[in-house]
C-alpha positions in Angstrom: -3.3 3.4 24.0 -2.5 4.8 20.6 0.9 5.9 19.9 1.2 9.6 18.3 2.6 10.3 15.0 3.4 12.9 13.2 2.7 12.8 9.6 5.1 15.1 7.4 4.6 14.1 4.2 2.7 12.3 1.4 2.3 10.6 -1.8 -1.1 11.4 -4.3 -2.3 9.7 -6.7 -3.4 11.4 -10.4 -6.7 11.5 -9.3 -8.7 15.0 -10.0 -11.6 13.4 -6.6 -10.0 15.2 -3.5 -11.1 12.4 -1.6 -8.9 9.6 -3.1 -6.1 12.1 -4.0 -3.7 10.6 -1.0 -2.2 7.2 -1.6 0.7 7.1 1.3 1.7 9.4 4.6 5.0 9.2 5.7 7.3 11.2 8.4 10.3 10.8 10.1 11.1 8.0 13.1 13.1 8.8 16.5 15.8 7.3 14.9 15.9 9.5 11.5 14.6 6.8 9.5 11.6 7.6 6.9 8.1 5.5 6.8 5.2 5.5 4.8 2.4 4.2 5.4 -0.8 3.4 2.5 -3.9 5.0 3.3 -5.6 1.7 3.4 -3.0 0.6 6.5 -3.2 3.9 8.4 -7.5 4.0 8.3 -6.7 0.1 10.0 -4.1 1.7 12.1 -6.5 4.1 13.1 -9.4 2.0 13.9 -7.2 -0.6 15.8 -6.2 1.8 18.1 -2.3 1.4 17.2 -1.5 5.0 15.7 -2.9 8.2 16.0 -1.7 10.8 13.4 -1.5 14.2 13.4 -0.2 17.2 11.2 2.0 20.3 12.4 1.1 23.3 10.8 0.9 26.9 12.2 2.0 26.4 14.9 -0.3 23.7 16.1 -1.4 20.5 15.9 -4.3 18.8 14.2 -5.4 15.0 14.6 -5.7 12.9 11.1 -9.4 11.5 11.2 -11.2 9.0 9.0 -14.4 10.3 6.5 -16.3 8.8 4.1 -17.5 9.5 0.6 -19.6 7.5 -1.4 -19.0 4.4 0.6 -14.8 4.9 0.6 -13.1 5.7 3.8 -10.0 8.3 3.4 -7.8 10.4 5.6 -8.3 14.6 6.0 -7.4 16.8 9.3 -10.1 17.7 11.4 -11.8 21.1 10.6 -8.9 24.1 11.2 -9.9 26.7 9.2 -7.2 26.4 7.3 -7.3 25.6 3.5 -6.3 23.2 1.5 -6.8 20.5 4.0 -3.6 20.2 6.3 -3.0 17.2 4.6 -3.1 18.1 1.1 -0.8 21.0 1.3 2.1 17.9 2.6 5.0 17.8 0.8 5.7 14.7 -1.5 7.5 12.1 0.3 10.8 11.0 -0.8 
């Protein structure tokens, strides 16, 4: 069973394509300890079954799910309503 996670932050890259604009998530352990994670190893994460991620944001919660453009697998928050993507609007991570 996947564990839940709570993604609180991220890391973009300088691309302008808003589907490779995320490079790393990251949040905050039980213990108060940071992670990150690269896109890449989360989308693995994901499909393995180890982790699945979500984002807080008003209010409520929204899962991370994997999509796919032109062939590339990246990360966005299922449909909300709310824009930008949950995601997106992240702060940096430290």
């Amino acid at each position: 069973m996947a564990q839940n996670v709570e993604v609180k932050c991220i890391n973009k890259t300088d691309r302008s394509d808003p589907h490779e604009r995320i490079k790393n998530i990251g949040g905050v352990n039980p213990n108060g300890s940071r992670w990150r994670m690269s896109v890449p190893d989360a989308i693995v994460a994901i499909e393995q079954g180890k982790y699945s991620f979500y984002v807080a944001a008003g209010g409520k919660s929204v899962w991370v799910v994997i999509a796919q453009h032109n062939g590339r697998k990246y990360l966005k928050t299922e449909p909300d309503g709310i824009h930008p993507n949950n995601l997106l609007a992240l702060p940096e991570c430290p």
